[in-house]
Every structure is written in C-alpha cells, then in structure tokens.
PDB file as gemmi writes it, atoms N, CA and C in Angstrom:
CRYST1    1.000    1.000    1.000  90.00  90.00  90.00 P 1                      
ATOM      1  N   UNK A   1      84.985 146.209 113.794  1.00  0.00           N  
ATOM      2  CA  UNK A   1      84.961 146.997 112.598  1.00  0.00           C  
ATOM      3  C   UNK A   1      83.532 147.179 112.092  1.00  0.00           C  
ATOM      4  N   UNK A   2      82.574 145.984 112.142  1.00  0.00           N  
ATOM      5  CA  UNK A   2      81.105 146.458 111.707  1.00  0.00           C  
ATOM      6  C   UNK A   2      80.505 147.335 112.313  1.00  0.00           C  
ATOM      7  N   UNK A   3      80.411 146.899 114.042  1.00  0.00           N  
ATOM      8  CA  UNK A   3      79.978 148.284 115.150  1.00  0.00           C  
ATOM      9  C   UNK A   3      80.059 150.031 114.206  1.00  0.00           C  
ATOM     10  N   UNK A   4      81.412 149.789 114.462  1.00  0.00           N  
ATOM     11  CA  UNK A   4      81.939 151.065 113.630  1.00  0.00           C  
ATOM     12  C   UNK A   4      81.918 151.825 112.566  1.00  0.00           C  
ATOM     13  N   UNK A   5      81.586 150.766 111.551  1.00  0.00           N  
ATOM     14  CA  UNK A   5      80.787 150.783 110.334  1.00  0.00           C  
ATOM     15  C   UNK A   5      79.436 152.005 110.263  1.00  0.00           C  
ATOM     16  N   UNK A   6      78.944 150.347 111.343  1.00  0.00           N  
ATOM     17  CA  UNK A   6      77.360 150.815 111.234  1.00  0.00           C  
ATOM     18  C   UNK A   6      77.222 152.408 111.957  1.00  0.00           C  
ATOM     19  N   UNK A   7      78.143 152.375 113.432  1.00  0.00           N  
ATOM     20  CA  UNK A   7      77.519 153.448 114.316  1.00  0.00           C  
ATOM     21  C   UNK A   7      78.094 154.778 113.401  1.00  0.00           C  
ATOM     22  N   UNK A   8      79.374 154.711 112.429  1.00  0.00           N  
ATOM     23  CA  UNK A   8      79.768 155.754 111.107  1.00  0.00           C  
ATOM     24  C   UNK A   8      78.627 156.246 109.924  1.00  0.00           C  
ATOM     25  N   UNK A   9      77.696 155.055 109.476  1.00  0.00           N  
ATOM     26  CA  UNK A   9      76.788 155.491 108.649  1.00  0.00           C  
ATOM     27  C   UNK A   9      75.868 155.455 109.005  1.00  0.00           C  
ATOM     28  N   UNK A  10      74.894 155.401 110.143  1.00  0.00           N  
ATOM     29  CA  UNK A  10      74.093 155.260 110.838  1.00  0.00           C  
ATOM     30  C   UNK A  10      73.379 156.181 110.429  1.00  0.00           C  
ATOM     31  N   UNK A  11      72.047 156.313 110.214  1.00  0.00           N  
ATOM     32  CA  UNK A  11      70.897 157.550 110.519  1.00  0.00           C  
ATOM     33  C   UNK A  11      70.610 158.007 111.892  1.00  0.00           C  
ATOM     34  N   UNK A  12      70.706 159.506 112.201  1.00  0.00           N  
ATOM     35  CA  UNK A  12      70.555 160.535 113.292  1.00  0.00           C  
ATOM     36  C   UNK A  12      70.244 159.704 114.292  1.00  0.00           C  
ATOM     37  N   UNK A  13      68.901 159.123 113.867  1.00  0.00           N  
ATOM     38  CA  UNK A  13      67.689 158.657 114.956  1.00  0.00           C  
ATOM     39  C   UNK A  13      68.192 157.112 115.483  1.00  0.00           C  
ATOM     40  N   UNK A  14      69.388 156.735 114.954  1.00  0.00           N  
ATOM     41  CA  UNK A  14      69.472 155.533 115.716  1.00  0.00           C  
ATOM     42  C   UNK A  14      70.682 155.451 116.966  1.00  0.00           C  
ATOM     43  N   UNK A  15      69.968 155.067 117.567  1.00  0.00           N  
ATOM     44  CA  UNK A  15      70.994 154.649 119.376  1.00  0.00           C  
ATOM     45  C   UNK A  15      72.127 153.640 119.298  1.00  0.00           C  
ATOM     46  N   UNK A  16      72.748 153.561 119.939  1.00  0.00           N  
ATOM     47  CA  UNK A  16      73.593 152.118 120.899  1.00  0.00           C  
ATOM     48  C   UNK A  16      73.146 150.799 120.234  1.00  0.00           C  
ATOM     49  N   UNK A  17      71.673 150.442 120.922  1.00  0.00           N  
ATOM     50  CA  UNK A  17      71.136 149.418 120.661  1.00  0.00           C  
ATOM     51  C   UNK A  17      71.090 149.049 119.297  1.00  0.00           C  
ATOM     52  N   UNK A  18      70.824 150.111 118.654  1.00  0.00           N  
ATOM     53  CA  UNK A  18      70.188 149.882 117.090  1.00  0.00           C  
ATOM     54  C   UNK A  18      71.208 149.460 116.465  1.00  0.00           C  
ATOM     55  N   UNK A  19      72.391 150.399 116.651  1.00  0.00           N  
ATOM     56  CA  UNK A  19      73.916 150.109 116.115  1.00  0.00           C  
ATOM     57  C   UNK A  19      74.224 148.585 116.198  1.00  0.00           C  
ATOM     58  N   UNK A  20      74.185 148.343 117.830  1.00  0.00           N  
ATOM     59  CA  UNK A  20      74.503 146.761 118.284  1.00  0.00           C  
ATOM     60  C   UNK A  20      73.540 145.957 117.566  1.00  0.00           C  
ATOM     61  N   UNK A  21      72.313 145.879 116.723  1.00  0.00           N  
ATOM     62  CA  UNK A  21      71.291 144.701 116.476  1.00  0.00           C  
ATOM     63  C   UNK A  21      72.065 144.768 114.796  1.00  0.00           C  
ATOM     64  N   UNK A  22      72.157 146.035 114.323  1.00  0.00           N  
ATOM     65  CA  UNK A  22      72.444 145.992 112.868  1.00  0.00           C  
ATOM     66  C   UNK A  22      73.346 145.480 112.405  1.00  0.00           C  
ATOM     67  N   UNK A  23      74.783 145.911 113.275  1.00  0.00           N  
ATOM     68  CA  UNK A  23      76.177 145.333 113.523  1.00  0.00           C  
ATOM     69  C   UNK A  23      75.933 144.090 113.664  1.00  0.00           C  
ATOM     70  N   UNK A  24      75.614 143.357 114.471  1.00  0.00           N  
ATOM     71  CA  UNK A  24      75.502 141.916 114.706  1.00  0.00           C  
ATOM     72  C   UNK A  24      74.574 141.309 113.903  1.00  0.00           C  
ATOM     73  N   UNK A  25      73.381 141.602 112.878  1.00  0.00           N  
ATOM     74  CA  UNK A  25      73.098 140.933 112.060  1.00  0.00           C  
ATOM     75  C   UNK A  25      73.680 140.913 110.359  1.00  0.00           C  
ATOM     76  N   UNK A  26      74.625 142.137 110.507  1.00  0.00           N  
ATOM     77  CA  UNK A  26      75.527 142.147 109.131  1.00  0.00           C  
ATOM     78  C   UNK A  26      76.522 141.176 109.652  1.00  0.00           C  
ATOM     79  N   UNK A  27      76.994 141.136 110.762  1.00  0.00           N  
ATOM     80  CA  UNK A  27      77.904 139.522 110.697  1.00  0.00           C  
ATOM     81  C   UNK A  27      77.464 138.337 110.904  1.00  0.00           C  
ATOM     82  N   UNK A  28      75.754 138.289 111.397  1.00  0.00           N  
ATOM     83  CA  UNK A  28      75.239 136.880 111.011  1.00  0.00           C  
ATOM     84  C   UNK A  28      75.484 136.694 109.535  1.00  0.00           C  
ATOM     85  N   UNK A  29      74.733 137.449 108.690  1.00  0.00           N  
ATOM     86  CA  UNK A  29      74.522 137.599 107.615  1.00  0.00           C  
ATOM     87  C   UNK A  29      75.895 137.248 106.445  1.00  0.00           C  
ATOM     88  N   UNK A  30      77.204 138.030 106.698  1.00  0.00           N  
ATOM     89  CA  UNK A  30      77.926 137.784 106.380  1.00  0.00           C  
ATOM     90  C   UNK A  30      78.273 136.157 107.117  1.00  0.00           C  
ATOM     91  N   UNK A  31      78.383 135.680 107.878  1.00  0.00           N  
ATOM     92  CA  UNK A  31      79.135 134.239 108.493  1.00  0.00           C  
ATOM     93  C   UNK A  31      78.016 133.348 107.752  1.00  0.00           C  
ATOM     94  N   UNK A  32      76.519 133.401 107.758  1.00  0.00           N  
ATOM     95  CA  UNK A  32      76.110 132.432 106.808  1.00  0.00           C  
ATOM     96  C   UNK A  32      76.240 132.516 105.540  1.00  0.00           C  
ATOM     97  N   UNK A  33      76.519 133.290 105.109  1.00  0.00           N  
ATOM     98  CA  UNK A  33      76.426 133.430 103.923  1.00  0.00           C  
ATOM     99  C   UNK A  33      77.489 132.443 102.937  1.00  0.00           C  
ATOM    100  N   UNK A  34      78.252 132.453 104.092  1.00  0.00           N  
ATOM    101  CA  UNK A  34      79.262 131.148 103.687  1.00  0.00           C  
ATOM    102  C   UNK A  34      78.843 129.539 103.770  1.00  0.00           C  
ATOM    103  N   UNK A  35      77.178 129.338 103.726  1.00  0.00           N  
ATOM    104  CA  UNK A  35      77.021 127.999 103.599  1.00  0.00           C  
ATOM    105  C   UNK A  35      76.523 128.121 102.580  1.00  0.00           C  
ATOM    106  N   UNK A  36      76.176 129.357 101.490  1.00  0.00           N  
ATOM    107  CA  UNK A  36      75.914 129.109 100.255  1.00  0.00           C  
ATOM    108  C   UNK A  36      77.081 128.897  99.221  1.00  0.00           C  
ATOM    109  N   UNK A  37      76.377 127.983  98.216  1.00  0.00           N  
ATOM    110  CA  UNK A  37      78.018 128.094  97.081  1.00  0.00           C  
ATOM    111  C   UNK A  37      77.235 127.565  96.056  1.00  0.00           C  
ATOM    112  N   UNK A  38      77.901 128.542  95.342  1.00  0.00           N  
ATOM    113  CA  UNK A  38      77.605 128.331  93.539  1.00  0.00           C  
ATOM    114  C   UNK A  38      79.144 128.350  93.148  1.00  0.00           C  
ATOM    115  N   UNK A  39      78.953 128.117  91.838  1.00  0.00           N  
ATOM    116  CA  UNK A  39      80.365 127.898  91.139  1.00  0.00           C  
ATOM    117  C   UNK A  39      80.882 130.076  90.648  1.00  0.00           C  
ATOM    118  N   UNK A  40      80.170 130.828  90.719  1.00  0.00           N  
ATOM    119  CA  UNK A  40      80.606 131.695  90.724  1.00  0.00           C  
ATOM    120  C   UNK A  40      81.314 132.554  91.660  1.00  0.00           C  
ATOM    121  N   UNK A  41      80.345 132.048  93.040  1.00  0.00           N  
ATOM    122  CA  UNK A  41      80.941 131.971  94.504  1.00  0.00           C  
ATOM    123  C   UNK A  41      81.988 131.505  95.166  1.00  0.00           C  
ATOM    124  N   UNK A  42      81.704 130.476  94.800  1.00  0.00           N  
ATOM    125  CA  UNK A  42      83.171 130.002  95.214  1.00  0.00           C  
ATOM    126  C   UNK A  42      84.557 130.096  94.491  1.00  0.00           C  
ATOM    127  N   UNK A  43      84.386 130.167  93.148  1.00  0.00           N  
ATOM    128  CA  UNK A  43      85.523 131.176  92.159  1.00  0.00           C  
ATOM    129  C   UNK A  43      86.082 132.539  93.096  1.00  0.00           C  
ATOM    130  N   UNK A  44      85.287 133.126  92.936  1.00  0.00           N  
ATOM    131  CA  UNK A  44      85.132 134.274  93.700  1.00  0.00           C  
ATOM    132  C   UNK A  44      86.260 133.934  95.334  1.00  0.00           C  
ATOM    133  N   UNK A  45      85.413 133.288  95.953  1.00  0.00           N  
ATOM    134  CA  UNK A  45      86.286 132.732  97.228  1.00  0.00           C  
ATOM    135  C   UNK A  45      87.588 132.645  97.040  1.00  0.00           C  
ATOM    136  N   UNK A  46      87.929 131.917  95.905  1.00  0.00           N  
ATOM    137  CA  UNK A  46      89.609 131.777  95.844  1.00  0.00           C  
ATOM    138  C   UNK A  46      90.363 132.802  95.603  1.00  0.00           C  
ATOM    139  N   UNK A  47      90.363 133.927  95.426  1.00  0.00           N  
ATOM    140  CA  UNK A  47      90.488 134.688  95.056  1.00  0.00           C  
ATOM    141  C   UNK A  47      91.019 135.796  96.600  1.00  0.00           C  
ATOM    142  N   UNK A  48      91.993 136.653  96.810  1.00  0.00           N  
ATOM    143  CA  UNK A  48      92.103 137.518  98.056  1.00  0.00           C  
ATOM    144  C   UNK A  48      90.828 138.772  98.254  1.00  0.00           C  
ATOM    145  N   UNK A  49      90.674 139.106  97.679  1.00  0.00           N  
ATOM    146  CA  UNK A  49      89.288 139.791  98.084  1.00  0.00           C  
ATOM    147  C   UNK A  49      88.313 138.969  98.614  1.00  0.00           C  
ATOM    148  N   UNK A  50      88.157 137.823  97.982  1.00  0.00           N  
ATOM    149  CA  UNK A  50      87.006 137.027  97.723  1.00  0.00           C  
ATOM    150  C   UNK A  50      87.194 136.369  99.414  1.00  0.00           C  
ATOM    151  N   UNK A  51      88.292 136.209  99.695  1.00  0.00           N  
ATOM    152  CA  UNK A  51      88.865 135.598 101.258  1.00  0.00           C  
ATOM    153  C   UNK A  51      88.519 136.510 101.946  1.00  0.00           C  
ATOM    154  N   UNK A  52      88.554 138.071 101.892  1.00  0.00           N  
ATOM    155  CA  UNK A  52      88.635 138.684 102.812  1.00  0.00           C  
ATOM    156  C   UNK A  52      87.411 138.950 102.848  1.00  0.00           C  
ATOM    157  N   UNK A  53      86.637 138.919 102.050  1.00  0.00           N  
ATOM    158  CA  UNK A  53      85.112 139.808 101.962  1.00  0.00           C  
ATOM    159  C   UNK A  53      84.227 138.848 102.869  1.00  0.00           C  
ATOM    160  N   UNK A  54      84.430 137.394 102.401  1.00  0.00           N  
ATOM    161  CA  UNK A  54      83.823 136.734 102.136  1.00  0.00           C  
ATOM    162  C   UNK A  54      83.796 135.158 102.953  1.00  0.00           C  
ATOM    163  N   UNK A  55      85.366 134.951 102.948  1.00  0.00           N  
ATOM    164  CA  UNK A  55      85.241 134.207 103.671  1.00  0.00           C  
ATOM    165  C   UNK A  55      85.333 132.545 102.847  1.00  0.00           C  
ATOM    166  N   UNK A  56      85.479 131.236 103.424  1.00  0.00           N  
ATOM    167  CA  UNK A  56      85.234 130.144 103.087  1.00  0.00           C  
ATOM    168  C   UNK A  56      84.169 128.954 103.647  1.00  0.00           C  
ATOM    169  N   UNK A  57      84.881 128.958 105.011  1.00  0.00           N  
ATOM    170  CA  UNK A  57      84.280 128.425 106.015  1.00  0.00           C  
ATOM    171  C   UNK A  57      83.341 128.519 107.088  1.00  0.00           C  
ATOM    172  N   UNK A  58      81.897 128.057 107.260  1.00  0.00           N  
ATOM    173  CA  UNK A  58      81.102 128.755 108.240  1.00  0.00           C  
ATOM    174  C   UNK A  58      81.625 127.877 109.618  1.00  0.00           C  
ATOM    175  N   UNK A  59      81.593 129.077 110.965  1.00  0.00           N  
ATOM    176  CA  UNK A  59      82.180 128.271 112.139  1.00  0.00           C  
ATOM    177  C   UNK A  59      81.572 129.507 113.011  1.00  0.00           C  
ATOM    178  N   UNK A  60      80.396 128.463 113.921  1.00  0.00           N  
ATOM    179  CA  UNK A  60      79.794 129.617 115.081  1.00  0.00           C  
ATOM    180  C   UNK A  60      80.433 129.995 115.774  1.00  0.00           C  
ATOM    181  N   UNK A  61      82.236 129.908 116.027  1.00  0.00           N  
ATOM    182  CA  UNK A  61      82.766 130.745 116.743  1.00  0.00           C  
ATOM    183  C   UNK A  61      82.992 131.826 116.206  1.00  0.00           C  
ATOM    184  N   UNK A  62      83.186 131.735 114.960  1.00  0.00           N  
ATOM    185  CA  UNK A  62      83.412 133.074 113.832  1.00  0.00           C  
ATOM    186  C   UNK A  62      81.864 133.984 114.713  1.00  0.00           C  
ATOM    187  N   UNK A  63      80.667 133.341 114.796  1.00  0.00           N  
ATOM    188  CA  UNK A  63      79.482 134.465 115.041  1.00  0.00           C  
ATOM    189  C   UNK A  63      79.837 134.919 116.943  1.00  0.00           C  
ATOM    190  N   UNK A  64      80.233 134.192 117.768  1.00  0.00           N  
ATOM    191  CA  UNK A  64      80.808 134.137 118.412  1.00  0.00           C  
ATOM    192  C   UNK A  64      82.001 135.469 119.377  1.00  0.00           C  
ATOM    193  N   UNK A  65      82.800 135.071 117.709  1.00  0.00           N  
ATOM    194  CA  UNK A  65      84.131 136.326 118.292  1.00  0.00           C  
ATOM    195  C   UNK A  65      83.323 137.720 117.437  1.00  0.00           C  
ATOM    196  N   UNK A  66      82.607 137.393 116.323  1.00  0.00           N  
ATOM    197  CA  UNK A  66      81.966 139.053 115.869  1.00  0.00           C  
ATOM    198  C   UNK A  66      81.272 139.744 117.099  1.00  0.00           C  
ATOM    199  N   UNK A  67      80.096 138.817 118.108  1.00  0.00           N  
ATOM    200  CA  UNK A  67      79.862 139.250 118.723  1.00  0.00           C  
ATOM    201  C   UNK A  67      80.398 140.032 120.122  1.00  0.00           C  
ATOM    202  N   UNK A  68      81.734 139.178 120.156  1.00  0.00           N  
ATOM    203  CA  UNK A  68      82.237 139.762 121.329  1.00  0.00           C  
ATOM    204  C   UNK A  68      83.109 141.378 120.745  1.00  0.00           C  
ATOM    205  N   UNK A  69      83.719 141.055 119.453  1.00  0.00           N  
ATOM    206  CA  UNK A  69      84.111 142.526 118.649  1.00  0.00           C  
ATOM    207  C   UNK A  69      83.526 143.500 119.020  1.00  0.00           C  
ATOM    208  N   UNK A  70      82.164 143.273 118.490  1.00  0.00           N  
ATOM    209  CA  UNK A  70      80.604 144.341 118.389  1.00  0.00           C  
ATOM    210  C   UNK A  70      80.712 144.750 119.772  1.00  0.00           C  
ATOM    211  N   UNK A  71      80.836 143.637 120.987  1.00  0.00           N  
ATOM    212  CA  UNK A  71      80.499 144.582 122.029  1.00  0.00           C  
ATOM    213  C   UNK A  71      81.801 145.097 122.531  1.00  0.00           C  
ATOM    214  N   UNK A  72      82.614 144.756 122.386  1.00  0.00           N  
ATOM    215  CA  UNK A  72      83.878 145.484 122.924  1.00  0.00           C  
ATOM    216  C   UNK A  72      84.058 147.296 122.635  1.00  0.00           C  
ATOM    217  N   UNK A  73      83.810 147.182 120.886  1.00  0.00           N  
ATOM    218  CA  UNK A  73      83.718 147.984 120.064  1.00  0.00           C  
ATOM    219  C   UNK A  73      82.769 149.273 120.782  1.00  0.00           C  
ATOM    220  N   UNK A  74      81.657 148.586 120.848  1.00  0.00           N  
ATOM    221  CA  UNK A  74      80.327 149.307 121.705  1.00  0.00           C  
ATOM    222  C   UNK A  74      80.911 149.883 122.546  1.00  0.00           C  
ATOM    223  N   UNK A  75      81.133 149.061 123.515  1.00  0.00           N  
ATOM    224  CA  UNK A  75      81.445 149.391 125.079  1.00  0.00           C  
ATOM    225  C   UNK A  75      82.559 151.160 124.465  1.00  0.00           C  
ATOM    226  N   UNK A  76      83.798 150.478 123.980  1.00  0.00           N  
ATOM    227  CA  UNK A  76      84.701 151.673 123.898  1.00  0.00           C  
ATOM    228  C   UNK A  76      84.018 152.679 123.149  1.00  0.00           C  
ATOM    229  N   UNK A  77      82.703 152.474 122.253  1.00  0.00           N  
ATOM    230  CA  UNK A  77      82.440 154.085 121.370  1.00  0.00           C  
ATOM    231  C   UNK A  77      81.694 154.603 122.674  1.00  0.00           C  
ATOM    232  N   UNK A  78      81.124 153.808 123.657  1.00  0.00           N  
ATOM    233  CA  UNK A  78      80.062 154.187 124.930  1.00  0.00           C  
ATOM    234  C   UNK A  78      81.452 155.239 125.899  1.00  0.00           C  
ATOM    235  N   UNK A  79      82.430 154.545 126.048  1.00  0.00           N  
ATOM    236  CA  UNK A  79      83.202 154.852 126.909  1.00  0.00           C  
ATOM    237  C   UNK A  79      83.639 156.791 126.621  1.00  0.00           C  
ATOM    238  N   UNK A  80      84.374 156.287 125.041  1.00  0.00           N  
ATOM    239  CA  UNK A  80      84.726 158.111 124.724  1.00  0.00           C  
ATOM    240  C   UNK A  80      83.589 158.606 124.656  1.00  0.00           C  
ATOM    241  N   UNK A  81      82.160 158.584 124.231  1.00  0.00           N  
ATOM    242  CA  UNK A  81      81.071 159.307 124.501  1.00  0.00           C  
ATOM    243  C   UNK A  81      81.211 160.211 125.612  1.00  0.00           C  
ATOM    244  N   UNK A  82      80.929 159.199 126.640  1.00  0.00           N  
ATOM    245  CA  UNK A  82      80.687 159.584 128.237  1.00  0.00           C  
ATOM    246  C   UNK A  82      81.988 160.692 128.410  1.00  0.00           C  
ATOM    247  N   UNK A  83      82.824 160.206 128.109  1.00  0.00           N  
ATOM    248  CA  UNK A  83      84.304 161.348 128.548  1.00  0.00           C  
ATOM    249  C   UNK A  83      84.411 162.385 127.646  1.00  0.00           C  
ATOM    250  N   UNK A  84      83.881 162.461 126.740  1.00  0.00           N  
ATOM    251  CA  UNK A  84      83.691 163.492 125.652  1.00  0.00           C  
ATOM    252  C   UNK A  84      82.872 164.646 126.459  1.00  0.00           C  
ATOM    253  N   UNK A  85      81.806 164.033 126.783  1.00  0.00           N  
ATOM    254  CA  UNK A  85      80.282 164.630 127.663  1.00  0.00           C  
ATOM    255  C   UNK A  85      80.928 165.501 128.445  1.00  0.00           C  
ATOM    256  N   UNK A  86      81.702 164.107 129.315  1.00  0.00           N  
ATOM    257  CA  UNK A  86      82.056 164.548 130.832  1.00  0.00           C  
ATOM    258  C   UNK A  86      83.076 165.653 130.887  1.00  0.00           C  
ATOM    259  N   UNK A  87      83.807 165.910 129.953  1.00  0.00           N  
ATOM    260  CA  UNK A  87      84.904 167.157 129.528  1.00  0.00           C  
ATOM    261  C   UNK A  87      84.177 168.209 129.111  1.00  0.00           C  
ATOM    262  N   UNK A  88      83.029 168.524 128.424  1.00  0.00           N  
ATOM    263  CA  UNK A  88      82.643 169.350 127.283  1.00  0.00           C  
ATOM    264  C   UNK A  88      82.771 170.529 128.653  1.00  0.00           C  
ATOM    265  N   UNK A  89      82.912 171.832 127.754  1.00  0.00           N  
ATOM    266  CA  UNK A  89      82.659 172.590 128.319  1.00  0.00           C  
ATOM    267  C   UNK A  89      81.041 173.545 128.526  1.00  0.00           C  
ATOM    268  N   UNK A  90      80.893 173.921 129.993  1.00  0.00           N  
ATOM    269  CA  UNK A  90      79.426 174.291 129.848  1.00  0.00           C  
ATOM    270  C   UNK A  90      79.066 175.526 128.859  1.00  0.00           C  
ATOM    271  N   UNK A  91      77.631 175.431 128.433  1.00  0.00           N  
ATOM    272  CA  UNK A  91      77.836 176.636 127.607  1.00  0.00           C  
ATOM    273  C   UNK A  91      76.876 178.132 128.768  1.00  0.00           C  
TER     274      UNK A  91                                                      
END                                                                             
C-alpha cells in the first residue's frame, strides 16, 4: 500500500527506484516511530485509528514484511507497465 501511495503521488521526474527508497523509508519511519511514547501518544495508540495509523509495537519483522510488500507491489506496478507498453498501439 505505501509503494502505491508513493508511486500515486509521486512527482513526474521520479522512477521505480525513487518510489522503492521513499516507500521503504515511510515504513522505516512509520515502524520506528513506535519506540517513541509520550502520554499523548500512547492515548492516541489505544484508540482504532491510533492502532491502525500507528501501531503499538516495534518488531523488525514488521520492517521486514513492509519490505517484501514494497517489492512485490513494485514488481506488479513494473509488470502492468511493461504489458501496458507491450499492447499500446503504434502511432
């Protein structure tokens, strides 16, 4: 879902790669972010948004399975690209 995110709001000028570094550091970013806690934060946490946004627990498999997401994600926006291409008609 971040891949997708990112490669959706992306600026013109950015590639594959760029998508894949940005994507994967908004889910570093998001997965640590869960070793900070304040009392407003963690309020927040209990809360179903606050779970979903956000999260409780930091666990490097969590950075782990984002990364394998990101590239799966990749791979398939790479895949319809190419077959998009490979269909277009000539002009």
């Amino acid at each position: 879902m971040l891949f997708l995110l990112v490669a959706a709001l992306r600026p013109g000028s950015w590639g594959l790669r760029t998508c894949l570094i940005a994507a994967f550091a908004a889910a570093a970013l998001i997965e640590t972010s869960r070793l900070v806690h304040t009392p407003a934060l963690d309020a927040f946490r209990t809360t179903l948004p606050g779970q979903l946004l956000l999260g409780s627990i930091f666990s490097p498999w969590n950075l782990l399975a984002y990364g394998v997401g990101i590239a799966a994600a990749a791979a398939l926006a790479l895949s319809l690209h190419r077959e998009r291409r490979r269909t277009a008609l000539p002009a």
